[in-house]
C-alpha positions as CSV (number, residue, x, y, z in Angstrom):
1,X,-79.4,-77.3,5.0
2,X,-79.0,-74.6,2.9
3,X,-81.4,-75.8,0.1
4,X,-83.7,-76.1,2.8
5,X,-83.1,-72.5,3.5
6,X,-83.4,-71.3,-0.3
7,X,-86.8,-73.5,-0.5
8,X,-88.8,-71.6,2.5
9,X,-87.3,-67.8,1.3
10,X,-88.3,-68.5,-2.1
11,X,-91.9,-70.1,-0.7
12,X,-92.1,-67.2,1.3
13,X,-91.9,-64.8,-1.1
14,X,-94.3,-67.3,-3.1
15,X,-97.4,-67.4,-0.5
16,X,-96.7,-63.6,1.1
17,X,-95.3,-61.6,-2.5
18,X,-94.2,-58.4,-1.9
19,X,-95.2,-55.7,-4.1
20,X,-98.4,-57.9,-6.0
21,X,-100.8,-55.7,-7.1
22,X,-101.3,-52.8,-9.5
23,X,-100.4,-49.1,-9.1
24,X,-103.2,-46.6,-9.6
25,X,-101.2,-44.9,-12.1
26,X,-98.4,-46.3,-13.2
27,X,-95.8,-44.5,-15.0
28,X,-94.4,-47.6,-16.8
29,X,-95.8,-51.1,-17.9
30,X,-94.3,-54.0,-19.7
31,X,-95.0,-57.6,-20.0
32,X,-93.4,-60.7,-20.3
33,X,-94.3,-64.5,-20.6
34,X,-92.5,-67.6,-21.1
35,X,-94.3,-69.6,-23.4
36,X,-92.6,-73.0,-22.5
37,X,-94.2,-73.3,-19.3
38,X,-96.4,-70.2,-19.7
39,X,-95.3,-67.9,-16.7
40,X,-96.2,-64.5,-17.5
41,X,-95.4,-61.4,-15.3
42,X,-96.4,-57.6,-15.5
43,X,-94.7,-55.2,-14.3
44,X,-95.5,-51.5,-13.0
45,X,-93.4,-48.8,-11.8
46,X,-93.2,-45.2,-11.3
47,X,-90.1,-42.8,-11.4
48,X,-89.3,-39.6,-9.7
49,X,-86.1,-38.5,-11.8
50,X,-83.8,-41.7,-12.3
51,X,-85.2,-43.1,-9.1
52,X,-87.4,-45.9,-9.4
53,X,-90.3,-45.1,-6.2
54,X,-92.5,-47.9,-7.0
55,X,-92.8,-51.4,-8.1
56,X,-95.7,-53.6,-8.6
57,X,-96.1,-56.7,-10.1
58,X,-99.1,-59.2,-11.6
59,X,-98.9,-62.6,-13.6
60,X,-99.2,-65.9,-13.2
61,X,-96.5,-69.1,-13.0
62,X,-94.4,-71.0,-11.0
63,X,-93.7,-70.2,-7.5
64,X,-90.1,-69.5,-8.7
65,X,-91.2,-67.0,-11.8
66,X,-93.5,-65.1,-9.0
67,X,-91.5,-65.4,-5.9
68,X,-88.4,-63.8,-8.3
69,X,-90.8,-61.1,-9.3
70,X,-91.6,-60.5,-5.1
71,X,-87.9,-60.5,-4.7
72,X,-87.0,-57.7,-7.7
73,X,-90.1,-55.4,-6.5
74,X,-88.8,-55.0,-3.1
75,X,-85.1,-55.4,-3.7
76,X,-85.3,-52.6,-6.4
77,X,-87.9,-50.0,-5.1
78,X,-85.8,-46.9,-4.0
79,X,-82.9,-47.6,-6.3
80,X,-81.6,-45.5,-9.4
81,X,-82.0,-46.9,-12.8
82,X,-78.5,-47.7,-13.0
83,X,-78.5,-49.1,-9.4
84,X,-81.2,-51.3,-11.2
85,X,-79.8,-52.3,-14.1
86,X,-76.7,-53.4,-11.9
87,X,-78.5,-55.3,-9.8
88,X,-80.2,-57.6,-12.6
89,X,-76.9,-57.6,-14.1
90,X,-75.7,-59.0,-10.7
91,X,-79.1,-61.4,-10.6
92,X,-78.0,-63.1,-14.1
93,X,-74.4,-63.8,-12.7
94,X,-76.2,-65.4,-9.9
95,X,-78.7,-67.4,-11.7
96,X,-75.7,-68.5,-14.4
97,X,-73.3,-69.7,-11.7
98,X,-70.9,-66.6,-12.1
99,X,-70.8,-65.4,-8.8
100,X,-71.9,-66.9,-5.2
101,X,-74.7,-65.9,-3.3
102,X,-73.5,-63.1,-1.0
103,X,-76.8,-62.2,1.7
104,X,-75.2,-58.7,2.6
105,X,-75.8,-57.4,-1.0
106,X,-78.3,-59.6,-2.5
107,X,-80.8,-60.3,0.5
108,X,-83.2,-62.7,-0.2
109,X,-82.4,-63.2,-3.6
110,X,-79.3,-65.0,-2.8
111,X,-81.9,-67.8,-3.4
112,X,-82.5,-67.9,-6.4
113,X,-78.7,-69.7,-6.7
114,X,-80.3,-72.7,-6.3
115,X,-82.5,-72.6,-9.1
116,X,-78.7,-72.9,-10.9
117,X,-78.9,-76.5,-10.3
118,X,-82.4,-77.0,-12.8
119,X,-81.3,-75.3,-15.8
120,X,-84.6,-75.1,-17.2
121,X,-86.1,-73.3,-13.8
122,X,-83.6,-70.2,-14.8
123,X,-85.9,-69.1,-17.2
124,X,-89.0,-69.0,-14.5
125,X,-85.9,-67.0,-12.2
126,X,-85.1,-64.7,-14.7
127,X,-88.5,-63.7,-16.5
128,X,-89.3,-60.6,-14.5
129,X,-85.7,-59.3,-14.2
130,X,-85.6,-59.5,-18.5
131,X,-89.6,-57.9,-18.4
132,X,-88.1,-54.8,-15.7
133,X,-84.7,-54.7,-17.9
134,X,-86.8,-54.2,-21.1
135,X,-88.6,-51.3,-19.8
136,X,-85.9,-49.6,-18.4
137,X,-84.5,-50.3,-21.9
138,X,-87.1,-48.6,-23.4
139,X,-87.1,-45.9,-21.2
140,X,-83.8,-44.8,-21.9
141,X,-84.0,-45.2,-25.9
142,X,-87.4,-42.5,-25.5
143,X,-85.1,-40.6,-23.5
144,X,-82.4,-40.6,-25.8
145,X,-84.4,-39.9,-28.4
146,X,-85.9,-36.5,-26.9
């Protein structure tokens, strides 16, 4: 049953994505592929301060790789960087089996635990949360460095 459940959410976000699409002027861009099954996701985001006001996302792949990417674009619009980077620290835990799916702080993305089951689809799970945690990465070494 709850499989079942984890199936239609992640199909859902799948056939309806939030947050597809391009900004008109994005702030930030980086890029990401997987070249063993050849998802590759975009992502777009603007700033105001440490607060991230805008995702979008583009690519192509599996209906996990892009229904992940729905699932980061609205789960992390509104937060702080560090609220962010949490999170996808919180999203690897999931996908690696470290910590069960909790619906009160995760939302919809307590679905992705079942991915955890086909090692191989973690990579599809996980390809726009490592292309979003790059950026920010980035970001904070230019800001460091100013």
């Amino acid at each position: 049953m709850i499989e079942q459940l984890y199936q239609q959410v992640i199909l859902d976000h799948y056939r309806q994505p939030r947050g597809r699409g391009h900004l008109p002027d994005p702030k930030f861009m980086h890029d990401g592929a997987n070249p063993l099954c050849g998802d590759e996701v975009v992502i777009e985001f603007q700033v105001d301060g440490e607060v991230i006001t805008n995702i979008r996302f583009s690519g192509q792949g599996c209906s996990i790789s892009q229904a992940s990417a729905s699932m980061m674009a609205e789960a992390l619009t509104g937060k702080t960087m560090d609220e962010a980077r949490e999170f996808i620290r919180q999203v690897y835990a999931l996908l690696k089996g470290d910590v069960e799916p909790d619906l009160e702080t995760m939302g919809d993305i307590s679905a992705l635990a079942g991915v955890r089951k086909f090692p191989v689809r973690i990579k599809c799970a996980s390809l726009a949360w490592h292309v979003l945690e790059d950026a920010l990465k980035g970001l904070q070494a230019t800001a460091q460095s100013k």
